[in-house]
Backbone as JSON Lines, residues from 0, in Angstrom:
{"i":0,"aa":"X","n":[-23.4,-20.54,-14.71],"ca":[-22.89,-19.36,-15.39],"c":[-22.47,-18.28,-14.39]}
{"i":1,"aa":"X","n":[-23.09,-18.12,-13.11],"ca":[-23.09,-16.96,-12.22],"c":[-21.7,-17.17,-11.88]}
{"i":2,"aa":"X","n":[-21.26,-18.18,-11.22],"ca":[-20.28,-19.13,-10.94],"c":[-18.61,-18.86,-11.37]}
{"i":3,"aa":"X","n":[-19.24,-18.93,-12.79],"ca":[-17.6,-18.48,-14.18],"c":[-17.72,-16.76,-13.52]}
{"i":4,"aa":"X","n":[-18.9,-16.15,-13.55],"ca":[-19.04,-14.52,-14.11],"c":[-18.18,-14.37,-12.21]}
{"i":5,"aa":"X","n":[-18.52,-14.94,-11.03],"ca":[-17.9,-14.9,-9.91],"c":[-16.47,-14.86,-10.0]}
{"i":6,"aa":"X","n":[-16.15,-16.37,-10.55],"ca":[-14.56,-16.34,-10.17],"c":[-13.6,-15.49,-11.16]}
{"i":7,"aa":"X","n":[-14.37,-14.77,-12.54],"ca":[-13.6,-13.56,-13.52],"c":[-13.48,-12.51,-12.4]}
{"i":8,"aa":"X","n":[-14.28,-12.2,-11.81],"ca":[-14.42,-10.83,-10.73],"c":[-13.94,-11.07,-9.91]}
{"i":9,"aa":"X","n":[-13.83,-12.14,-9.32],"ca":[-12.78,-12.15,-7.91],"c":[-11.07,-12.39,-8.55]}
{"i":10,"aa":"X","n":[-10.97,-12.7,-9.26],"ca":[-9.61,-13.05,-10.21],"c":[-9.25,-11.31,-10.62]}
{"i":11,"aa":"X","n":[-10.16,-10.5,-10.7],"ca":[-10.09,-9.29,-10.99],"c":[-9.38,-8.17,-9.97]}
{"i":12,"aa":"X","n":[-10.44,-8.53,-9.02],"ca":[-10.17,-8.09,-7.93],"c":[-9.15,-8.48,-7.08]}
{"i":13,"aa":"X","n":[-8.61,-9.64,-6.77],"ca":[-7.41,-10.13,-6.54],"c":[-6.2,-9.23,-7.25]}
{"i":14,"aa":"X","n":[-6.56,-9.95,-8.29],"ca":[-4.56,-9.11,-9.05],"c":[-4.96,-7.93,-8.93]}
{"i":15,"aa":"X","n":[-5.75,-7.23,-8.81],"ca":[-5.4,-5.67,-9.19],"c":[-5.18,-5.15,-7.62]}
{"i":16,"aa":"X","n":[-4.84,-5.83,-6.8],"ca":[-4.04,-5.29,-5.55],"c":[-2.51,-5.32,-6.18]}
{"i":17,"aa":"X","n":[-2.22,-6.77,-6.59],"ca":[-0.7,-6.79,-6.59],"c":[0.04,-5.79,-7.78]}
{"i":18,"aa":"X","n":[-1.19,-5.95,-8.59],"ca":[-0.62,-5.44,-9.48],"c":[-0.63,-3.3,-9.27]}
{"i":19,"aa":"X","n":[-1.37,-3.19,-8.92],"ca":[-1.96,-1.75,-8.44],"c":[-0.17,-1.57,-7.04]}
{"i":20,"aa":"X","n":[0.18,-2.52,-6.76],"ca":[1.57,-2.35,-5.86],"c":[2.39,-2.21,-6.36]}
{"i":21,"aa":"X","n":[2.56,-3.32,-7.99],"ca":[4.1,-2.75,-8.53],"c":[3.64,-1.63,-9.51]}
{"i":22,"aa":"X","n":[2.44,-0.6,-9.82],"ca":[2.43,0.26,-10.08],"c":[2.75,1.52,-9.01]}
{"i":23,"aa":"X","n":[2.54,1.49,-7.91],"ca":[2.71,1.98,-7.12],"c":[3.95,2.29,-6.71]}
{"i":24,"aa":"X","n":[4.7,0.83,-6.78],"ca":[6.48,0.67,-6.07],"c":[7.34,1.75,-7.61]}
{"i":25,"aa":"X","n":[6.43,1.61,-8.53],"ca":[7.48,1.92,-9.65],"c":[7.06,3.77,-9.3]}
{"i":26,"aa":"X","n":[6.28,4.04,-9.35],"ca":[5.49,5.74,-9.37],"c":[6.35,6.52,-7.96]}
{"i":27,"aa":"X","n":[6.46,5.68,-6.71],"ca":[6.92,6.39,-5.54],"c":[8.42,5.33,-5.29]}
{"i":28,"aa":"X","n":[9.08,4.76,-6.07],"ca":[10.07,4.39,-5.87],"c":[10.79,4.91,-4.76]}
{"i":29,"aa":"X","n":[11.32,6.31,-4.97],"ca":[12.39,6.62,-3.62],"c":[12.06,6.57,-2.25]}
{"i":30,"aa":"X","n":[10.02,6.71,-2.43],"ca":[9.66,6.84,-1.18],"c":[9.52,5.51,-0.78]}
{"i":31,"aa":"X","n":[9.84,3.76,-1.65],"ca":[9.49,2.86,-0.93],"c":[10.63,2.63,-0.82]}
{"i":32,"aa":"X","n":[11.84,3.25,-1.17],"ca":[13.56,2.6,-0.74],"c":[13.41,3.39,0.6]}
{"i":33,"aa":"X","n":[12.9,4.77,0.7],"ca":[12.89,5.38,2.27],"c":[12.27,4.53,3.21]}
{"i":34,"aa":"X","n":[10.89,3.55,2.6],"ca":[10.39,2.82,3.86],"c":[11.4,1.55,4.09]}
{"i":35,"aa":"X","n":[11.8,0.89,3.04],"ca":[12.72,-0.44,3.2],"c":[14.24,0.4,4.43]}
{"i":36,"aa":"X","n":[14.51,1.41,4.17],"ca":[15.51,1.9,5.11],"c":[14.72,1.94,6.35]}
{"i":37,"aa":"X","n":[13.78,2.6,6.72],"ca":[13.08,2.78,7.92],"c":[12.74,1.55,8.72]}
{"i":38,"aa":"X","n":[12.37,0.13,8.04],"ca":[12.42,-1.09,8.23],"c":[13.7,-2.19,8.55]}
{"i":39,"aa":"X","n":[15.04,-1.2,8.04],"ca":[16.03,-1.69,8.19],"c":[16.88,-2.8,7.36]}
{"i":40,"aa":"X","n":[16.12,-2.5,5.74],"ca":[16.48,-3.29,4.78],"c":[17.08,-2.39,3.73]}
{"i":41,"aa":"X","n":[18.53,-3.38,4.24],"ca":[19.15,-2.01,3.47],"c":[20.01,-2.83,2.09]}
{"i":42,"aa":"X","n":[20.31,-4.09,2.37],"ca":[20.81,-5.28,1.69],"c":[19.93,-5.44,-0.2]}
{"i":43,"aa":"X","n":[21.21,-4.89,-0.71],"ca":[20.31,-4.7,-2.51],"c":[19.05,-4.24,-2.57]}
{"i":44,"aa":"X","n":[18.88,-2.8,-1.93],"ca":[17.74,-2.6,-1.89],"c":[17.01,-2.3,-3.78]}
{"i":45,"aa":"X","n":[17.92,-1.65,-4.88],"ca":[17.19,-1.68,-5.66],"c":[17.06,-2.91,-6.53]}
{"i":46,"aa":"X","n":[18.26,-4.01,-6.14],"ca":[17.63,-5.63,-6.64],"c":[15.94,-6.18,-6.23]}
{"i":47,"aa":"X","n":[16.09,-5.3,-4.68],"ca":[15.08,-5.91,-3.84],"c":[13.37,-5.1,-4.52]}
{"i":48,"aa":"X","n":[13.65,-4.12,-4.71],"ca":[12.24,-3.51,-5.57],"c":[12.2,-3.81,-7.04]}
{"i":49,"aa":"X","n":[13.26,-3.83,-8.24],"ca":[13.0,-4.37,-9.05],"c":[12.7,-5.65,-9.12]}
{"i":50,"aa":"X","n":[12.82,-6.24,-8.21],"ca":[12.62,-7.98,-8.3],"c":[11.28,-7.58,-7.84]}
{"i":51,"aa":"X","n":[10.75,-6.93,-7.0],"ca":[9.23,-7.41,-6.68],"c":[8.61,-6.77,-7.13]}
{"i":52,"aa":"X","n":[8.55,-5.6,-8.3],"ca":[7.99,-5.1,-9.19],"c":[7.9,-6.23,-10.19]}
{"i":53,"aa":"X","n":[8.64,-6.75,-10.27],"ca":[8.6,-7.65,-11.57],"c":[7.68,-9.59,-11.11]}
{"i":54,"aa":"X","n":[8.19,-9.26,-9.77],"ca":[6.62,-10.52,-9.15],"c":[5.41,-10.52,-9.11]}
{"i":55,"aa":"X","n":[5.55,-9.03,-8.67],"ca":[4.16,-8.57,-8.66],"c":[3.37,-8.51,-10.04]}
{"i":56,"aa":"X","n":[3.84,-7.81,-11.22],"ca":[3.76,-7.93,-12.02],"c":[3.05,-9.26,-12.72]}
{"i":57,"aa":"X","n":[4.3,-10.07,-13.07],"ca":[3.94,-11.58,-13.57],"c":[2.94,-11.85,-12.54]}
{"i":58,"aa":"X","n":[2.82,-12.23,-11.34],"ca":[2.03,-13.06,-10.24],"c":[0.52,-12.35,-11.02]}
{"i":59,"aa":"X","n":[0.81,-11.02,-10.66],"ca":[-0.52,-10.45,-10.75],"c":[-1.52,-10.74,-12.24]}
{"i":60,"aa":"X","n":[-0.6,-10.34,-13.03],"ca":[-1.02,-10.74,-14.64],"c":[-1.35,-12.53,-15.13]}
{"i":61,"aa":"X","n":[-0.69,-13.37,-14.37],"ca":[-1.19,-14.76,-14.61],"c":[-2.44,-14.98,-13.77]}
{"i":62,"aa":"X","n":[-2.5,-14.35,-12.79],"ca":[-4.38,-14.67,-12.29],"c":[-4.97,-13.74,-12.82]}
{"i":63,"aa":"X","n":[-4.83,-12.27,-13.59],"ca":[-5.91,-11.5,-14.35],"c":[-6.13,-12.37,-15.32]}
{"i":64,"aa":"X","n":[-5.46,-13.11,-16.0],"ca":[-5.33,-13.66,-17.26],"c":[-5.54,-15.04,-17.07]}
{"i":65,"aa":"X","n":[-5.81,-16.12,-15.66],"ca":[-6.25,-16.84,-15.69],"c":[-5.21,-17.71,-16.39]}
{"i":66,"aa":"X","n":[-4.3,-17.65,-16.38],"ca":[-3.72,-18.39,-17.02],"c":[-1.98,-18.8,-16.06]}
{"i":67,"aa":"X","n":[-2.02,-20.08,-15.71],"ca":[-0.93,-20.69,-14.46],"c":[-0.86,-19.93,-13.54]}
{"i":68,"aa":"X","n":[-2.51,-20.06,-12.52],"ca":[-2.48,-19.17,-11.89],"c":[-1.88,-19.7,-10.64]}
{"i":69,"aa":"X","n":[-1.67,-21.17,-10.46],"ca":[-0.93,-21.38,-8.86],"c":[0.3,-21.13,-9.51]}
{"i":70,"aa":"X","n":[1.28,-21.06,-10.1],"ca":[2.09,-20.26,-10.68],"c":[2.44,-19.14,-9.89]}
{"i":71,"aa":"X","n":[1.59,-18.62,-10.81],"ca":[1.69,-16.82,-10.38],"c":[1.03,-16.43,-8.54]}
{"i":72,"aa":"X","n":[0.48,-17.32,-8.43],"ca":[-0.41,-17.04,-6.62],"c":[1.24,-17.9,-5.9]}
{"i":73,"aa":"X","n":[1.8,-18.8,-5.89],"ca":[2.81,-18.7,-5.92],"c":[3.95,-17.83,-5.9]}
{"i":74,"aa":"X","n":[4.01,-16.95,-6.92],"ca":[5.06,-15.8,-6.84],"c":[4.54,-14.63,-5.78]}
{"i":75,"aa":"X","n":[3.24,-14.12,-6.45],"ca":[2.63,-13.4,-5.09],"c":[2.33,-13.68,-3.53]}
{"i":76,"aa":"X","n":[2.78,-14.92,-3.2],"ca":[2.86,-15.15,-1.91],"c":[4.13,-15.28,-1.28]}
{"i":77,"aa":"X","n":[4.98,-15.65,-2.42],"ca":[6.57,-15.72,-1.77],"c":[6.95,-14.63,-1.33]}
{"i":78,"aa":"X","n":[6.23,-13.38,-2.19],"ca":[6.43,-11.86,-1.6],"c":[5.4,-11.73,-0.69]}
{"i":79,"aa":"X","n":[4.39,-11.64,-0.89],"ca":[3.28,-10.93,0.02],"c":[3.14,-11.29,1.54]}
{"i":80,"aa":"X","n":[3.84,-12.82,2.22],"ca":[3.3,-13.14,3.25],"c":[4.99,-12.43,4.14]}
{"i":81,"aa":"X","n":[6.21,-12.63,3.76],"ca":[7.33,-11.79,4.49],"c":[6.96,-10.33,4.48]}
{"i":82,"aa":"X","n":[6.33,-9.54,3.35],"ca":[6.59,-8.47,3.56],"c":[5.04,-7.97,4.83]}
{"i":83,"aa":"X","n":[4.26,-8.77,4.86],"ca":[3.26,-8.43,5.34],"c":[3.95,-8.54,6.9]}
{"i":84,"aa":"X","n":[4.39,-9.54,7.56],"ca":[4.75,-9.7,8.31],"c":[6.05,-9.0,8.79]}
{"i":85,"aa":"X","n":[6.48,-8.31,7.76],"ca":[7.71,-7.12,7.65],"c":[6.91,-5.7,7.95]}
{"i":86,"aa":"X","n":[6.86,-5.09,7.32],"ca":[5.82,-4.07,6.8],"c":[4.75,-3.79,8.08]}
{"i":87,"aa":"X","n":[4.01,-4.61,8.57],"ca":[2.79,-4.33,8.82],"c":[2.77,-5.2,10.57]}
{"i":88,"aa":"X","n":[3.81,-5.35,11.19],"ca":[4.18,-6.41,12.28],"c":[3.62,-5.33,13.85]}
{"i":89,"aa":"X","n":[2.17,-5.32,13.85],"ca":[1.28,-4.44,14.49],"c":[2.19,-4.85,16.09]}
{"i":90,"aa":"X","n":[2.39,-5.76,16.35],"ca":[3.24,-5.94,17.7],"c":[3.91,-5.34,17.94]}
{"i":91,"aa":"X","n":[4.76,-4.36,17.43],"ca":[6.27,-3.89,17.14],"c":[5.64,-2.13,17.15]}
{"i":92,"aa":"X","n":[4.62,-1.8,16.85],"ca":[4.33,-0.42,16.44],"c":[3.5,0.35,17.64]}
{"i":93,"aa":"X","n":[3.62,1.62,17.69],"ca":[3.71,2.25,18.83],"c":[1.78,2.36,19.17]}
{"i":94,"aa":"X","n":[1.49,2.75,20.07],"ca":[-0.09,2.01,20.62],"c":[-0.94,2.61,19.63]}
{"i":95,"aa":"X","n":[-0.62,4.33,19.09],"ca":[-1.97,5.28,18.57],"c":[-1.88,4.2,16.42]}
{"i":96,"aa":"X","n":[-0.92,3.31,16.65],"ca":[-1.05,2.89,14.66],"c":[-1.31,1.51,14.81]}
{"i":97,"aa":"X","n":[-1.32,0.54,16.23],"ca":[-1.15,-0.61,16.31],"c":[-2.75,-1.27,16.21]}
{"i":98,"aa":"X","n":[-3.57,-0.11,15.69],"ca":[-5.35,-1.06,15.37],"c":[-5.0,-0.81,13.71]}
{"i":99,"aa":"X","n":[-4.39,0.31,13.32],"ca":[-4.82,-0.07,11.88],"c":[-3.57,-0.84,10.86]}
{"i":100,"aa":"X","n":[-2.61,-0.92,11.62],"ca":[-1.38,-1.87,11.16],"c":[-1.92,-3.33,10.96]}
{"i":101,"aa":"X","n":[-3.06,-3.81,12.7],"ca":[-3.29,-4.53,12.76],"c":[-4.59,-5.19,11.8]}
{"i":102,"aa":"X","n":[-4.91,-4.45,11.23],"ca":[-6.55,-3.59,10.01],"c":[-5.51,-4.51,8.64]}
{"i":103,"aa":"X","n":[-4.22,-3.91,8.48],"ca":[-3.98,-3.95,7.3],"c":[-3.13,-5.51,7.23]}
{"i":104,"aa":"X","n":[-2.43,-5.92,8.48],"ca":[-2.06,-7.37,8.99],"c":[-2.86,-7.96,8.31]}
{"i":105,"aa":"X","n":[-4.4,-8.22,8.98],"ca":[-5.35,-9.44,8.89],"c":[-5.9,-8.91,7.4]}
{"i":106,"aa":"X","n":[-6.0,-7.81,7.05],"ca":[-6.73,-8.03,5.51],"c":[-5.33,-8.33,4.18]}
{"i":107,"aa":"X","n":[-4.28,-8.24,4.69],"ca":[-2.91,-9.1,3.65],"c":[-3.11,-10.15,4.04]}
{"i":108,"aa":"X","n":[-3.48,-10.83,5.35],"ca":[-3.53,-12.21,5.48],"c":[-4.92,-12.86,4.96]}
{"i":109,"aa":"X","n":[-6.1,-12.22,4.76],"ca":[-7.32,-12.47,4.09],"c":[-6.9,-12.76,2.31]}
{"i":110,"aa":"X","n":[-5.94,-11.53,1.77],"ca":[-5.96,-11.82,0.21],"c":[-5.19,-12.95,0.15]}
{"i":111,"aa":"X","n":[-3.97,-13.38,0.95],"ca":[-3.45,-14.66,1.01],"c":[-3.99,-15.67,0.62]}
{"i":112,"aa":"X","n":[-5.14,-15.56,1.68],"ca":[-5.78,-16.64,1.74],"c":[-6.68,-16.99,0.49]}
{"i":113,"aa":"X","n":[-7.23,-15.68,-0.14],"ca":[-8.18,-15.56,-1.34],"c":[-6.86,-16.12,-2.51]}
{"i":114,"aa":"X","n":[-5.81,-15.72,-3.03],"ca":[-4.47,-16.29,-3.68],"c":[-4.82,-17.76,-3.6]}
{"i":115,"aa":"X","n":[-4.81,-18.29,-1.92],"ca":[-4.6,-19.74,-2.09],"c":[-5.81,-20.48,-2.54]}
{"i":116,"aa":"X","n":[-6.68,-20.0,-2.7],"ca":[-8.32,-20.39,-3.14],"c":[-8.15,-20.65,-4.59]}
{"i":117,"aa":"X","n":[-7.59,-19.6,-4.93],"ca":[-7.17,-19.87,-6.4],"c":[-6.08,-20.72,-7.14]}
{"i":118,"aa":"X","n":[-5.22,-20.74,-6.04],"ca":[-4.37,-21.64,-6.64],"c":[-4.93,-23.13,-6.86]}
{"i":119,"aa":"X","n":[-5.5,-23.14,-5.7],"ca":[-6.43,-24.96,-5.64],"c":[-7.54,-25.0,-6.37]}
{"i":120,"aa":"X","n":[-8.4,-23.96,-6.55],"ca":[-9.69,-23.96,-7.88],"c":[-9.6,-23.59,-8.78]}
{"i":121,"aa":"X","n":[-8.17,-23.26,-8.96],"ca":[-7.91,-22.7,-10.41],"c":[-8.76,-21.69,-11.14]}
{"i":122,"aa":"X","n":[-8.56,-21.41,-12.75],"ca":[-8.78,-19.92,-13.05],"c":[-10.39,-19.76,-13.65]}
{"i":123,"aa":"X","n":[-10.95,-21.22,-13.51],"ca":[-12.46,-20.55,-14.24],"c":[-12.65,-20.97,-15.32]}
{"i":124,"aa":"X","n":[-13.56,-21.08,-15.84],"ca":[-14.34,-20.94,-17.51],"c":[-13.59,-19.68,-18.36]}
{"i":125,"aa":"X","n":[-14.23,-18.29,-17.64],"ca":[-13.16,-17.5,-18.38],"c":[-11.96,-16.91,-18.19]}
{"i":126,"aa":"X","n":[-10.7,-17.64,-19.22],"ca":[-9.55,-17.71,-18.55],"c":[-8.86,-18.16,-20.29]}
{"i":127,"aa":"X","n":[-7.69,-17.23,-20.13],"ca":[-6.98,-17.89,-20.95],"c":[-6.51,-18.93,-20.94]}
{"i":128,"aa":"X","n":[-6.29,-19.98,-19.79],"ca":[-6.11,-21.13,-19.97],"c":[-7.22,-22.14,-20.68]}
{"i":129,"aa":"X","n":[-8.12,-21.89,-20.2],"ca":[-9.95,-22.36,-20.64],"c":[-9.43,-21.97,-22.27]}
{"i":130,"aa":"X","n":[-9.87,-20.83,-22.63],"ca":[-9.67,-20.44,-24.49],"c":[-8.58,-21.52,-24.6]}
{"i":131,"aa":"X","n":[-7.14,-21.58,-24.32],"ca":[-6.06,-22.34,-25.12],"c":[-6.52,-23.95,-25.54]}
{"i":132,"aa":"X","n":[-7.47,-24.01,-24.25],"ca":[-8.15,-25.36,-24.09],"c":[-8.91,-26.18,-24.9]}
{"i":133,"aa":"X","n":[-9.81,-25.05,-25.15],"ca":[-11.03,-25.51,-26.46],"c":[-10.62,-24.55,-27.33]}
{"i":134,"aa":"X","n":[-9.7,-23.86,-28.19],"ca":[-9.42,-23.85,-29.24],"c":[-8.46,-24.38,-30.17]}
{"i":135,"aa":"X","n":[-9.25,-24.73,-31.27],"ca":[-8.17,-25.37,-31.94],"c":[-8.02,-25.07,-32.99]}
{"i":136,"aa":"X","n":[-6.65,-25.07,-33.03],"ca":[-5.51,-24.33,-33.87],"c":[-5.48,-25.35,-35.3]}
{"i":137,"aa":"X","n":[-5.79,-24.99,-36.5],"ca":[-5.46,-25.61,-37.97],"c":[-4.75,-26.06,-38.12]}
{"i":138,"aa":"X","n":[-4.06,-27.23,-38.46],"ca":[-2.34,-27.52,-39.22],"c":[-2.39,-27.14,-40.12]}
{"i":139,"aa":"X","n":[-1.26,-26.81,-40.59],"ca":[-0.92,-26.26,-41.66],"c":[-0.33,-27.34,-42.3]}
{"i":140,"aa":"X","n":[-0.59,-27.0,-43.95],"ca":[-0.39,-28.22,-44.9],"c":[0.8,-28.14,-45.72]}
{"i":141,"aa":"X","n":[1.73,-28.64,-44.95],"ca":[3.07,-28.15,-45.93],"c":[3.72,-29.38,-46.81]}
């Protein structure tokens, strides 16, 4: 039982980074088109934030919900591991930001890794996939 009540809370804690990002990307929008310029991404930049508002989103909501979560850990990694390595490329940054760039490097590459845990052990006991599983639906008598 401890086990199910574990992987609901880490499934919890997981998406509500990604998802806590495309709340974030949507609330300071102009200020994350100012960082994608500062980075030098200038190519569809508002294709490029509505599309990963909307990954983040889905990715994030199919592992809260336990439901096709290599799916969704899938979508959140197609984004999360370029931009981490975009974003956060501690080699490149000037000496007094290059410990905590490097802080925020290895802990995007830690939730990665927590994503891929899930994709291979899948979503748990409690999980909307689990409910779709063992419930069953009446026919109807027509």
């Amino acid at each position: 039982m401890m086990k199910n009540i574990i992987d609901l809370i880490g499934r919890v804690l997981i998406s509500g980074i990604f998802i806590y990002e495309a709340v974030d990307t949507v609330l300071f929008y102009y200020e994350t088109k100012a960082k994608m310029t500062a980075f030098s991404i200038m190519w569809q930049q508002d294709v490029l934030l509505v599309s990963s508002v909307v990954i983040l989103s889905i990715g994030g909501l199919l592992i809260l919900l336990g439901y096709r979560v290599a799916f969704g850990g899938f979508l959140l990694l197609a984004y999360w591991i370029p931009v981490t390595f975009i974003a956060h490329s501690f080699w490149t940054y000037p000496a007094p930001e290059v410990r905590i760039e490097a802080l925020i490097f290895a802990k995007n590459l830690a939730i990665a890794g927590g994503v891929m845990l899930l994709m291979i052990n899948g979503s748990g006991r409690f999980s909307l996939k689990r409910i779709m599983q063992v419930t069953k639906i009446p026919k109807s008598e027509t």
